[in-house]
C-alpha atoms as a printed R data frame, in Angstrom:
    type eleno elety resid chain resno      x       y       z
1   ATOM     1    CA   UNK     A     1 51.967  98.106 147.987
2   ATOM     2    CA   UNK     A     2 48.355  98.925 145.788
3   ATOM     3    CA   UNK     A     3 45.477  98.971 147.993
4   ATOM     4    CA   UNK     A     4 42.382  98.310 146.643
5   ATOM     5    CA   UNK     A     5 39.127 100.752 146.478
6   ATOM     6    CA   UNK     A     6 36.188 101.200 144.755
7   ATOM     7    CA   UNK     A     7 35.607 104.389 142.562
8   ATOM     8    CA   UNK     A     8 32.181 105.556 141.430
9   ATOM     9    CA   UNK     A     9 31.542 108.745 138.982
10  ATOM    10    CA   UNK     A    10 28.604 110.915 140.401
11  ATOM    11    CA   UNK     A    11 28.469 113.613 137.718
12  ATOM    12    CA   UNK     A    12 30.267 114.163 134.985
13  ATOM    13    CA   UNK     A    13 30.060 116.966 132.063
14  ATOM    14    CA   UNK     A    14 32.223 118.526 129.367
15  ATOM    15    CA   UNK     A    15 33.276 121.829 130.012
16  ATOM    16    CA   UNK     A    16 35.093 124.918 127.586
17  ATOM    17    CA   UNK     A    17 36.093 127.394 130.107
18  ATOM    18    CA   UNK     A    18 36.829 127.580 133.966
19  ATOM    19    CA   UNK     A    19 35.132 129.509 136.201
20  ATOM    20    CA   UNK     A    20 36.657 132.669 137.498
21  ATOM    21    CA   UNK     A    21 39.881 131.363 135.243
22  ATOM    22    CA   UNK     A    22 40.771 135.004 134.775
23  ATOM    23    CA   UNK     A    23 41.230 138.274 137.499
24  ATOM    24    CA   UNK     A    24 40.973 141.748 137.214
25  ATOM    25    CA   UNK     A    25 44.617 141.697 137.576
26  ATOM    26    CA   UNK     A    26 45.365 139.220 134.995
27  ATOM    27    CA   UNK     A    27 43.090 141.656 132.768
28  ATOM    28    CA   UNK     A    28 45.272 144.942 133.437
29  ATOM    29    CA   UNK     A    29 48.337 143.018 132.672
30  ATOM    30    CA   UNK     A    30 47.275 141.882 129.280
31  ATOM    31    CA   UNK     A    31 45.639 145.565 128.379
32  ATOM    32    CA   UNK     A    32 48.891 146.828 129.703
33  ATOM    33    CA   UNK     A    33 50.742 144.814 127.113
34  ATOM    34    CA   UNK     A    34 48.412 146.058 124.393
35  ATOM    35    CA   UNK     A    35 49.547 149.827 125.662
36  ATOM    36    CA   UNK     A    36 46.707 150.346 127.588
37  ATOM    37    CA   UNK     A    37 47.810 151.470 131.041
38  ATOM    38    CA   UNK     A    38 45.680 151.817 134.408
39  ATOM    39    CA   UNK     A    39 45.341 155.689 134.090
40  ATOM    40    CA   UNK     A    40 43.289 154.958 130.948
41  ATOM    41    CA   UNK     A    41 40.971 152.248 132.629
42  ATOM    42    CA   UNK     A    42 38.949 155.219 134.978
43  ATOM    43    CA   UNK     A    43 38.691 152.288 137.811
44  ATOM    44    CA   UNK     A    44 36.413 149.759 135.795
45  ATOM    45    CA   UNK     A    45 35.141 146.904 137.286
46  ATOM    46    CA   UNK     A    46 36.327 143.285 136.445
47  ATOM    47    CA   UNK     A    47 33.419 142.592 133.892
48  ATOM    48    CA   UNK     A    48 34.518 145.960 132.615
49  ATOM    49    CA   UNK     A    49 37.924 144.860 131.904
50  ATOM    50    CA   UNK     A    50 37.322 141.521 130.693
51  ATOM    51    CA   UNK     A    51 34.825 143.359 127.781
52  ATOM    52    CA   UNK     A    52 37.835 145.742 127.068
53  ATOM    53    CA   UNK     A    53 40.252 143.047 126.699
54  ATOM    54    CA   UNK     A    54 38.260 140.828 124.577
55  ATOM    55    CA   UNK     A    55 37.571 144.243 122.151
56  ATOM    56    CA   UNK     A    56 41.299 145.349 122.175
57  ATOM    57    CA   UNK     A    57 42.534 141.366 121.510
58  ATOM    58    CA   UNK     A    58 40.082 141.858 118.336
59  ATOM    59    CA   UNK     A    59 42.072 144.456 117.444
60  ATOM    60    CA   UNK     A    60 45.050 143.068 116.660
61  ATOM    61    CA   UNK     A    61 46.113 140.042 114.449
62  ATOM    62    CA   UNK     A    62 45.588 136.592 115.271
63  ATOM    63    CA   UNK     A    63 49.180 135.553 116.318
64  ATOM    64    CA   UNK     A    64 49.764 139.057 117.506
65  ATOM    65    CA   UNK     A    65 46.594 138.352 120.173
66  ATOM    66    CA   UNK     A    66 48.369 134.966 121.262
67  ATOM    67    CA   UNK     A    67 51.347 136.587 121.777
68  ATOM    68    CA   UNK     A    68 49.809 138.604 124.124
69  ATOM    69    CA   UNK     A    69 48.428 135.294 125.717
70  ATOM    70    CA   UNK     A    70 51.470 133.559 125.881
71  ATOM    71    CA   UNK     A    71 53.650 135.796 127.217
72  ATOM    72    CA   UNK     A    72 51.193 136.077 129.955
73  ATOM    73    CA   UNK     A    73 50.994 132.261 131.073
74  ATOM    74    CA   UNK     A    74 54.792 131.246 130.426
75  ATOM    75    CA   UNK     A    75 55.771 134.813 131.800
76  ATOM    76    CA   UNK     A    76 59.291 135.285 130.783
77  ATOM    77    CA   UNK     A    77 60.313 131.180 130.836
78  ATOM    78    CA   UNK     A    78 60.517 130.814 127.282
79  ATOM    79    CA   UNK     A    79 62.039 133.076 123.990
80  ATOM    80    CA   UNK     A    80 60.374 135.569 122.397
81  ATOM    81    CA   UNK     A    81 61.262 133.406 119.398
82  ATOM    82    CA   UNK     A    82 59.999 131.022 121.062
83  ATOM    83    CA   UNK     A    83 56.457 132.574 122.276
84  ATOM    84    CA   UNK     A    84 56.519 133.829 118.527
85  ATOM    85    CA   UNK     A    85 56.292 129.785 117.127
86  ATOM    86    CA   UNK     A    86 53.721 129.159 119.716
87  ATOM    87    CA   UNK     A    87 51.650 132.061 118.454
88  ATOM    88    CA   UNK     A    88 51.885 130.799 115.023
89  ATOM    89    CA   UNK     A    89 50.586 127.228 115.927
90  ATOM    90    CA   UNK     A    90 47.906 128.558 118.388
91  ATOM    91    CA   UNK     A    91 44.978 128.469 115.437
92  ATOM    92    CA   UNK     A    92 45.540 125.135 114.265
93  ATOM    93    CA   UNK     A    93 46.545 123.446 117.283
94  ATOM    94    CA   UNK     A    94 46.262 122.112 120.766
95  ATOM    95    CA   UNK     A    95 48.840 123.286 122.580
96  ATOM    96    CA   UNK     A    96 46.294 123.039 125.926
97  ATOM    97    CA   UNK     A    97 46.878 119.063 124.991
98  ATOM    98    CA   UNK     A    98 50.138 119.496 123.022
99  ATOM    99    CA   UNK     A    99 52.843 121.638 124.943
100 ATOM   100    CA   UNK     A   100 55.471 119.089 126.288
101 ATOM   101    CA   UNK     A   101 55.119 120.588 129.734
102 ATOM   102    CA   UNK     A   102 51.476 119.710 131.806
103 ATOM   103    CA   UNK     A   103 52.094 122.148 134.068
104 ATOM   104    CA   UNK     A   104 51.259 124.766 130.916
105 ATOM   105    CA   UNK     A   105 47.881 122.669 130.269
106 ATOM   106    CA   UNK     A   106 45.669 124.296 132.433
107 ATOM   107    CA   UNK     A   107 46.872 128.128 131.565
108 ATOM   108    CA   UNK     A   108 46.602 127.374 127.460
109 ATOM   109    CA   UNK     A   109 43.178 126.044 127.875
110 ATOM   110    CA   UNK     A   110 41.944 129.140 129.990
111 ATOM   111    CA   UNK     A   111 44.205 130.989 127.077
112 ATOM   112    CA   UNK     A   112 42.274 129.385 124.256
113 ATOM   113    CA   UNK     A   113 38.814 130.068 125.949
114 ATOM   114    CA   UNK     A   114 39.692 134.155 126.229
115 ATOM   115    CA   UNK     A   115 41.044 134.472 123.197
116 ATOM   116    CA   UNK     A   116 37.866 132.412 121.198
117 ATOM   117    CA   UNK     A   117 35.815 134.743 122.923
118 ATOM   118    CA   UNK     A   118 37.754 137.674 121.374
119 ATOM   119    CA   UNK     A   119 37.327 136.457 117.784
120 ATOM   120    CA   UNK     A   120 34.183 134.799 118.164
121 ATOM   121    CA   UNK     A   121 35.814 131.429 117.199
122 ATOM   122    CA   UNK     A   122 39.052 131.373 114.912
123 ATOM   123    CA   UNK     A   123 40.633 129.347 117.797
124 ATOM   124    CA   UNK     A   124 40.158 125.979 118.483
125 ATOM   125    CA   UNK     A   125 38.077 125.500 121.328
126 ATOM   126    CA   UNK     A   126 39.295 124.074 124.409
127 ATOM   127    CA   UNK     A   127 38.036 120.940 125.427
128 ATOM   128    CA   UNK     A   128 37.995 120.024 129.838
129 ATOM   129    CA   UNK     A   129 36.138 117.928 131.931
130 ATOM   130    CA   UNK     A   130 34.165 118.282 135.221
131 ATOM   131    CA   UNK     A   131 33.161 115.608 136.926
132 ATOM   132    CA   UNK     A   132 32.542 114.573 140.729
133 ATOM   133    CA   UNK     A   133 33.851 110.847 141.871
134 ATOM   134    CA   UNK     A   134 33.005 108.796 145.588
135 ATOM   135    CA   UNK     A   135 35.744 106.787 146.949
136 ATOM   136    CA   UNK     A   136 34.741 103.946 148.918
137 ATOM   137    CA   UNK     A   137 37.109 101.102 151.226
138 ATOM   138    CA   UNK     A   138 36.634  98.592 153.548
139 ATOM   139    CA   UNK     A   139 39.118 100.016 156.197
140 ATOM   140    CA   UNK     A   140 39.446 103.550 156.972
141 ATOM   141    CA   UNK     A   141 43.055 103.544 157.499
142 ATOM   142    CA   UNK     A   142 43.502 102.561 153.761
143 ATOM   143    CA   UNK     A   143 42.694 106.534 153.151
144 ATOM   144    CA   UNK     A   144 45.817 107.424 155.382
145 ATOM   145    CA   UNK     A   145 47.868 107.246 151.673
146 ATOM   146    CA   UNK     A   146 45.572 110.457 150.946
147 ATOM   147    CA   UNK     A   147 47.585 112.413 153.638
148 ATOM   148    CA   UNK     A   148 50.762 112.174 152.180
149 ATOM   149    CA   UNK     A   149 49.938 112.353 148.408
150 ATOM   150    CA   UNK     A   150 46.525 113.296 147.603
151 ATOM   151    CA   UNK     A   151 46.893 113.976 143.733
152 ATOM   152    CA   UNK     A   152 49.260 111.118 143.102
153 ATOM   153    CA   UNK     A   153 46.853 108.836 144.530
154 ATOM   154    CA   UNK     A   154 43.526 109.789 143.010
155 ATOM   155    CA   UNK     A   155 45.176 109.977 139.674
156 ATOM   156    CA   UNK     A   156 46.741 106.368 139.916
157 ATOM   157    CA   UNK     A   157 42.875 105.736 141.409
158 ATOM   158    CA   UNK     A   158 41.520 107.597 137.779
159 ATOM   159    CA   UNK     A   159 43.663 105.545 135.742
160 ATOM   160    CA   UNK     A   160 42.402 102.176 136.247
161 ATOM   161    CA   UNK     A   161 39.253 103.268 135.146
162 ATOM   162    CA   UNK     A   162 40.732 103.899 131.372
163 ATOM   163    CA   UNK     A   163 41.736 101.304 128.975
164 ATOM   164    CA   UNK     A   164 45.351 100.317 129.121
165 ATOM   165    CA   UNK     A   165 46.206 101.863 125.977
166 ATOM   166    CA   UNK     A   166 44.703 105.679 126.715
167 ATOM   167    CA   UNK     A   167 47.021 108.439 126.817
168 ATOM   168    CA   UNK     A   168 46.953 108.675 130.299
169 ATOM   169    CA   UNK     A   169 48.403 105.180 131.147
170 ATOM   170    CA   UNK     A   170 50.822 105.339 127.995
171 ATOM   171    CA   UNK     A   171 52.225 108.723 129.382
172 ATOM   172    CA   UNK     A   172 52.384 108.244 132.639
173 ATOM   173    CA   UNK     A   173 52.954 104.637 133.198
174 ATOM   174    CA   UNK     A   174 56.269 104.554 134.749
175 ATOM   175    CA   UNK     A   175 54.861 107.541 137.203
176 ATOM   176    CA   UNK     A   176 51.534 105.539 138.087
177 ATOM   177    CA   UNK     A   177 53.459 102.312 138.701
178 ATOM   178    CA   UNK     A   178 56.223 103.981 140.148
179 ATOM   179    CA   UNK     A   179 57.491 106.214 143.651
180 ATOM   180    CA   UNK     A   180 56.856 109.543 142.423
181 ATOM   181    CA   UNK     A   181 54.189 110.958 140.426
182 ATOM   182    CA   UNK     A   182 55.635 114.800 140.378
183 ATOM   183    CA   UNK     A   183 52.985 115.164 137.058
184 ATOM   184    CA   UNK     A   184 50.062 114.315 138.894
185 ATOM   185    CA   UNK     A   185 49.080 117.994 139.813
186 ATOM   186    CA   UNK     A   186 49.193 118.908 136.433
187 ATOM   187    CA   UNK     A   187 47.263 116.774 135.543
188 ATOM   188    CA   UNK     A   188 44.241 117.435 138.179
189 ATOM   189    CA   UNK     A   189 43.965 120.884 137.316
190 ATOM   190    CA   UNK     A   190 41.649 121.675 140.018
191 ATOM   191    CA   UNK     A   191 40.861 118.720 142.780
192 ATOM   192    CA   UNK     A   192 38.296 120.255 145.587
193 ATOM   193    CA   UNK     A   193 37.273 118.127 148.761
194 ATOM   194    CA   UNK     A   194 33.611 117.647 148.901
195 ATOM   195    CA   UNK     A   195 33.019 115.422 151.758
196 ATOM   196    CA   UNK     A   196 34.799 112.832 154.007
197 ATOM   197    CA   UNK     A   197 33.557 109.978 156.007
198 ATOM   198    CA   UNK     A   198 35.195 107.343 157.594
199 ATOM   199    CA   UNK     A   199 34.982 104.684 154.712
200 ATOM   200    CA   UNK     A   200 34.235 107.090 152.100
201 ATOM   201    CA   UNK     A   201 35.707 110.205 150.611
202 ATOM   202    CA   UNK     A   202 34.004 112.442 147.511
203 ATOM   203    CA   UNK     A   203 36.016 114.887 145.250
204 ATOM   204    CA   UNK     A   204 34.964 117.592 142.445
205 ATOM   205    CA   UNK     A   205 37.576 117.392 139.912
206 ATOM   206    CA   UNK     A   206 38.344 120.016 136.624
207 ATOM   207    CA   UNK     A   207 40.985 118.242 134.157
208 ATOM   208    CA   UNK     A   208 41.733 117.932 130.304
209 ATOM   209    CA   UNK     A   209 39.743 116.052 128.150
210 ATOM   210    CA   UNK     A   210 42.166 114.393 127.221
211 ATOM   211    CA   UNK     A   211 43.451 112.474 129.905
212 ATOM   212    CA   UNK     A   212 39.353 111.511 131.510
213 ATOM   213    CA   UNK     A   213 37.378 112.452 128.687
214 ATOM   214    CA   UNK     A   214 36.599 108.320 128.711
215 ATOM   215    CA   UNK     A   215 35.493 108.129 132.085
216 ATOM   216    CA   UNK     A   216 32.005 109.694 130.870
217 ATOM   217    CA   UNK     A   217 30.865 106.156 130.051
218 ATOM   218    CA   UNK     A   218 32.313 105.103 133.021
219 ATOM   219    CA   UNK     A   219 30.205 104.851 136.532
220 ATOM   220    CA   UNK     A   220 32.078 102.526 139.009
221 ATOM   221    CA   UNK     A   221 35.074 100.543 138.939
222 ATOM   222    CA   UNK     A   222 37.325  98.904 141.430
223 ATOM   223    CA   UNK     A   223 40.993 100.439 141.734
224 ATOM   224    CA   UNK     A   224 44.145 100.155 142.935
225 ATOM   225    CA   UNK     A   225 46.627 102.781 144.375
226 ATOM   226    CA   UNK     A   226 49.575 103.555 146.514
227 ATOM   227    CA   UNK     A   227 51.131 106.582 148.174
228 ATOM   228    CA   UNK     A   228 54.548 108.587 146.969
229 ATOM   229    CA   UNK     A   229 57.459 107.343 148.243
230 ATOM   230    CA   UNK     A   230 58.899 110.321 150.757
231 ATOM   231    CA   UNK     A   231 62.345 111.068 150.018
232 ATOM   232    CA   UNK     A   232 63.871 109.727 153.435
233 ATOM   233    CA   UNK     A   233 61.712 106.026 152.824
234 ATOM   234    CA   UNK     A   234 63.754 105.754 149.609
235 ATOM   235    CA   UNK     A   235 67.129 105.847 151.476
């Protein structure tokens, strides 16, 4: 059963890049794919890295780079003929927006953003949002549904601030109306607690543009939302 709460946007901003998206480790593994081992790095630091990665990337063809890129985020789970396609269609398209499979979204848009930096553009760039939302309800058991299925529930909470017909509710509609929304943590890329009261609850939130990219000219709506449906309440 939806239960009903009222959703207010606090802050909200565009954003082409997450913060701290990329490690030192995740930098040795790409340089060690462009034959660059850790004998040659002389114990750099991780800004240090990240400069030698973006020269070395600049080095090498543009497909040849997002090979590199690729194979890093799907990490052996697709072809080589496969990763070789992808590389191909990297320049022109979206594939932060367009892969099939959300649960890629997050590491092509953090691949976009490392390799525009190489080239100094070429790429498309990759377009995210940040924004900050307060949850508000009459009762405070109503938040009890946050417990079980935190991501499910804001999401379903998200989409009734979008028109009917945006991507999000065309997508997703039988998971938002449904039991099981498996997608939703794809789809909130990065969903950090702020604050919690007893009738009120605020979270940051980092997603794709587009799925929220609309809710800029948003700033409060009512919504409705229910829980997942646990496995042993379906039986």
């Amino acid at each position: 059963m939806n239960k009903e709460f009222n959703v207010e946007i606090l802050s909200f901003s565009k954003i082409s890049e997450i913060d701290n998206a990329w490690t030192a480790e995740d930098y040795k593994a790409l340089l060690s794919m462009m034959d660059i081992g850790e004998d040659d790095l002389g114990g750099m630091s991780e800004s240090e890295l990240k400069e030698m990665c973006l020269m070395s990337l600049n080095d090498f063809e543009h497909h040849e780079s997002a090979q590199f890129l690729l194979k890093h985020v799907f990490n052996d789970e697709i072809t080589e003929g496969k990763i070789d396609q992808l590389s191909h269609q990297m320049v022109e398209n979206k594939l932060w927006e367009e892969h099939a499979d959300s649960a890629y979204h997050r590491s092509l848009f953090n691949a976009y953003g490392l390799l525009r930096k190489a080239y100094n553009g070429i790429f498309k760039e990759p377009t995210g949002v940040k924004f900050t939302i307060k949850i508000t309800a009459n009762k405070n058991e109503l938040f009890e549904m946050f417990d079980s299925s935190l991501h499910a529930v804001i999401v379903r909470l998200l989409s009734n601030g979008l028109d009917e017909t945006a991507i999000l509710n065309r997508l997703y509609e039988a998971q938002i109306t449904g039991k099981n929304f498996p997608d939703a943590k794809n789809i909130l890329w990065i969903l950090k607690e702020i604050s919690i009261t007893e009738k009120e609850r605020q979270y940051e939130i980092t997603s794709s543009d587009l799925w929220f990219g609309d809710l800029e000219e948003r700033t409060v709506f009512d919504a409705k939302a229910h829980a997942d449906v646990e496995k042993e309440d379906e039986a």
